[in-house]
Steps between C-alpha positions, in 0.01 A plus 500: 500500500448541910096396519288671778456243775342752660707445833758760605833372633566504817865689424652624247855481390685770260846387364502684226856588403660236724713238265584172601516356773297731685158456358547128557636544884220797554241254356571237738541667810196641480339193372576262832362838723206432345177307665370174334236682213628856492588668150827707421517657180862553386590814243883412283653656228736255513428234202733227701170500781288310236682199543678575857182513695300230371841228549463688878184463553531117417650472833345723714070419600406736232358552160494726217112556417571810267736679264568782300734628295448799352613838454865432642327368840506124555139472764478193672219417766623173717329349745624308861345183491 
């Protein structure tokens, strides 16, 4: 369930119907382009992104603070710490 933090990202990435290792590669470019505290929220189809981008964002300055899956569209909100 994605809760209403009632803060809208500061980008937005769609993936959707990229397949490994795109959505992972995508993900983290983005991610280090980023400022310290900005949001990205990241749209996949591709199931493999549920456990590719949290062991990616392990080593980048970032964290998952939401996620979704639902409807064939993997949501996740991560945040540059």
């Amino acid at each position: 369930m994605l809760l209403d933090t009632g803060h809208k990202e500061d980008r937005v990435l769609d993936l959707r119907g990229l397949t490994c290792p795109m959505p992972a590669l995508k993900t983290k470019k983005a991610v280090v382009s980023m400022e310290p505290g900005q949001t990205l929220k990241v749209l996949a189809t591709d199931r493999a992104t549920l456990t590719d981008i949290p062991a990616l964002l392990k080593r980048l300055d970032a964290e998952i603070i939401q996620v979704e899956d639902k409807d064939e569209t993997i949501t996740f909100i991560i945040k540059r710490k």
